[in-house]
C-alpha positions in Angstrom: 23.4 -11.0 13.5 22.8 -7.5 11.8 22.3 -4.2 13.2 19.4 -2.3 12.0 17.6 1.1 12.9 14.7 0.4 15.6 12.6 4.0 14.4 11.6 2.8 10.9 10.4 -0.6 12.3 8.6 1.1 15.5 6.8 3.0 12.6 5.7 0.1 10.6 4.8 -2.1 14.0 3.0 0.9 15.2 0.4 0.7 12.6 -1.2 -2.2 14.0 -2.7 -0.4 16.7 -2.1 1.9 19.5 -1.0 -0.7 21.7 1.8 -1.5 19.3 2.7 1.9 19.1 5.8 3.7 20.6 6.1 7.6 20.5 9.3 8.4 17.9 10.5 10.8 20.3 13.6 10.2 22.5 12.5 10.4 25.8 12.8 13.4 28.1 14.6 14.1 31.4 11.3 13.1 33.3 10.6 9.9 31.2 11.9 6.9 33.4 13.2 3.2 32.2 11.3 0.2 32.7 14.9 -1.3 33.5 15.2 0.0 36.7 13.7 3.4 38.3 10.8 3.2 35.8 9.5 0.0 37.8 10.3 0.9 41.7 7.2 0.6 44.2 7.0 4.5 44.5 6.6 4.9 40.9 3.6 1.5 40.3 1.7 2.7 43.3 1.3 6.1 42.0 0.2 4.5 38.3 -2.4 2.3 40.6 -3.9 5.2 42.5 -3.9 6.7 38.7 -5.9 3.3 37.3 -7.8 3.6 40.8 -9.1 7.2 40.1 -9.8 6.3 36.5 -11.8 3.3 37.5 -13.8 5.0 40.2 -14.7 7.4 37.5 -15.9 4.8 35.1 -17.8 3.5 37.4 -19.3 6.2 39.2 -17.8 5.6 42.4 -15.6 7.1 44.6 -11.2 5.8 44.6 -11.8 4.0 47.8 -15.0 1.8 46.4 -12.4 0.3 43.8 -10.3 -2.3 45.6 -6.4 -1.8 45.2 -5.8 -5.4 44.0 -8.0 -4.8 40.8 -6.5 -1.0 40.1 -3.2 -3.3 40.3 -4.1 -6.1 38.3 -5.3 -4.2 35.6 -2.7 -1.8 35.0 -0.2 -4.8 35.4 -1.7 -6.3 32.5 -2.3 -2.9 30.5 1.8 -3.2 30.9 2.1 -6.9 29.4 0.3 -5.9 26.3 1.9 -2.6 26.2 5.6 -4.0 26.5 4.8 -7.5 24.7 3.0 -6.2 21.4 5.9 -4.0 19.8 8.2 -6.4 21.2 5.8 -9.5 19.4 5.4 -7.3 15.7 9.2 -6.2 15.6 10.4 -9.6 16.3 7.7 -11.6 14.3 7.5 -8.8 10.9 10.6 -8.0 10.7 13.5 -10.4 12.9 14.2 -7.2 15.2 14.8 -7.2 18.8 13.2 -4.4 20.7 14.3 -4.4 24.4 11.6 -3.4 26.6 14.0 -2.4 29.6 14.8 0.4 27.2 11.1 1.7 27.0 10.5 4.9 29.2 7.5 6.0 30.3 6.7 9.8 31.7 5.2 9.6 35.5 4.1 12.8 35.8 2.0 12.5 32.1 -1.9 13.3 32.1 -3.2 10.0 31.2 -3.0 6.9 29.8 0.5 5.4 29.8 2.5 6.4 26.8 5.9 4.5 25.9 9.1 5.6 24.6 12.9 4.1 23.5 16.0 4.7 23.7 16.9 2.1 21.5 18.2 3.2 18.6 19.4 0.1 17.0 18.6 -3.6 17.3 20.1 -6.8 16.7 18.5 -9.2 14.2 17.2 -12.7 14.9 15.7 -15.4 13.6 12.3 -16.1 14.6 12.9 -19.4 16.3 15.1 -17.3 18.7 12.2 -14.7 19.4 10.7 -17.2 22.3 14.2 -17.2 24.3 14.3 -13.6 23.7 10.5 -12.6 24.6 11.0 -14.7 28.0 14.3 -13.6 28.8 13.4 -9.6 28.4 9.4 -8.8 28.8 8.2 -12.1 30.5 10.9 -12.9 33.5 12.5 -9.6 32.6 10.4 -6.4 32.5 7.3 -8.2 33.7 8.4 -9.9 36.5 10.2 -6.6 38.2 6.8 -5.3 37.5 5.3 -7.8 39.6 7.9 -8.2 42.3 7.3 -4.2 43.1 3.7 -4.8 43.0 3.7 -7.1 45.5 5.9 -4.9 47.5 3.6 -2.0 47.5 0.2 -4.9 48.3 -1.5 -7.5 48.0 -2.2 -8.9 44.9 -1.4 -13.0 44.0 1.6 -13.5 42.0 -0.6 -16.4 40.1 -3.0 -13.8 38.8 -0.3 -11.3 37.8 1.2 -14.5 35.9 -2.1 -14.9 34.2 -2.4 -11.8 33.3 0.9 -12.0 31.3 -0.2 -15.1 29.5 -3.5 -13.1 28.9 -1.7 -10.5 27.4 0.5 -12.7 25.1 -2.6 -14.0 23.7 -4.0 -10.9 23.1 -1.4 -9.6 21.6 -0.5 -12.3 19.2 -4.2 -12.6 18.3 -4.1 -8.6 17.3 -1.0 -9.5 15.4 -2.4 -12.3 13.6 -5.5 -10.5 12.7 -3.5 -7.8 11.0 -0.8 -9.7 9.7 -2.3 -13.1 8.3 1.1 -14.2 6.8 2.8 -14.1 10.8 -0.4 -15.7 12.5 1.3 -19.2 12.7 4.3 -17.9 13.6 3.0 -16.1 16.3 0.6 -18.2 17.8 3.8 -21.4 17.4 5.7 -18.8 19.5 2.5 -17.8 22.0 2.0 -21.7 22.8 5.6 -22.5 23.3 5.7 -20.0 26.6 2.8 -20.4 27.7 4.2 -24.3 28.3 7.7 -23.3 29.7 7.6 -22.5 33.3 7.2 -18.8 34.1 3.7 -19.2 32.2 3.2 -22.4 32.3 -0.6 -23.6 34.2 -1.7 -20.1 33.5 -4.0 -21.1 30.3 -3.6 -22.4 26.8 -5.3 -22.3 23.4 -8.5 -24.3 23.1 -9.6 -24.1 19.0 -10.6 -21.5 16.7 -12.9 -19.2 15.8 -14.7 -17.9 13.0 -11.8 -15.9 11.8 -9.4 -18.8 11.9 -7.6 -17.2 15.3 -6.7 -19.3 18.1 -8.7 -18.7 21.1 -7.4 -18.3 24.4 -8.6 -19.5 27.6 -6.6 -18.2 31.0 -6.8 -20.5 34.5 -7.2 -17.4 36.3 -9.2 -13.9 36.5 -7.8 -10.7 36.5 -10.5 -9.9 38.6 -12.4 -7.2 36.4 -15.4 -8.5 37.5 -15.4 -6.9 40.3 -16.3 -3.4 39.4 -19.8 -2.7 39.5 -21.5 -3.0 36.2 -18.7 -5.0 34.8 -18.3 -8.5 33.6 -15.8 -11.3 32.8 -13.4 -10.6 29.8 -13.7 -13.2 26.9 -10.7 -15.4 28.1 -11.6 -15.5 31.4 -11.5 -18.6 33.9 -15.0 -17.7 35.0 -16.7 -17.4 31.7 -18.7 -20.4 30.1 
């Protein structure tokens, strides 16, 4: 495997769309891993009460109206498609292996989540290793730390947060596919092979395809946006028709 440098790939992934994008700047003293200190219960219930607020705002209602397992589940799978699209266009476009423990995020930002690296360089790969690699590193990796110290800070079902990454794979390798017709294939071989190993496995699957050729996805759970007043299912929800 080669070395290459991760900045001039993060620039040409980032393109996509903003949730492929990663800032070019290293990140500052404040900024925090998502391999360790960037994922302890402190830190996710603070980014909850932030998704709380943000929800109650939307919604015209106050913090306390919104229930903590929705604030959770939503930024949980805001995460997933955060940490699994750059991860999905390096490895897919360009045979690069982003690590997503390296990505840092700033806790005490106004706003939306923005990501960082420290990652300067990256290993190569071919793109039948990119399943073993996104498992290994976002899915059982990142993702499930994520969910672990959810479920230490409350209640939220470790089924739905596994949905939720399965959601997020699909949407991200949908996005992918739409911009990048020459890599759908590719991405949606790589999206159905974990969604049938185990840590995704019973969480949905692909059931056709649309009008634009793109596989659709159909989860077995919800991620329970429904619940917010005026809101209704997402299109790959379990509760749609």
């Amino acid at each position: 495997m080669a070395r290459v440098r991760v900045r001039p790939v993060l620039a040409e992934v980032g393109r996509i769309n903003m949730l492929f994008r990663l800032e070019q700047e290293a990140p500052g003293p404040h900024w925090r891993a998502l391999d360790g200190s960037g994922v302890c219960e402190g830190v996710l219930a603070a980014e909850v009460d932030r998704v709380r607020a943000r929800l109650a705002e939307m919604s015209g209602q106050g913090p306390e109206d919104v229930e903590w397992r929705v604030s959770a589940s939503i930024l949980h799978q805001g995460l997933a498609t955060r940490l699994l699209s750059p991860v999905l266009a390096a490895g897919l476009c360009h045979g690069v292996l982003l690590d997503a423990a390296r990505f840092h995020h700033d806790p005490g930002r106004e706003g939306p989540v923005v990501l960082r690296t420290a990652q300067e360089y990256a290993e190569t790969a071919p793109v039948g290793e990119l399943a073993d690699w996104v498992e290994e590193t976002v899915v059982t990796g990142v993702m499930g730390r994520i969910a672990r110290a959810l479920s230490g800070v409350g209640r939220v079902a470790p089924g739905l947060l596994r949905g939720n990454t399965a959601a997020a794979l699909a949407g991200a390798v949908r996005a992918l596919g739409a911009d990048r017709p020459g890599v759908r294939s590719a991405a949606e071989d790589l999206a159905r092979t974990l969604l049938a190993r185990p840590p995704l496995a019973g969480t949905g699957g692909y059931t056709g395809t649309d009008a634009q050729g793109l596989a659709v996805f159909r989860r077995t759970t919800c991620c329970l946006y429904y619940r917010l007043p005026g809101y209704g299912t997402c299109g790959d929800c379990a509760l749609g028709p």
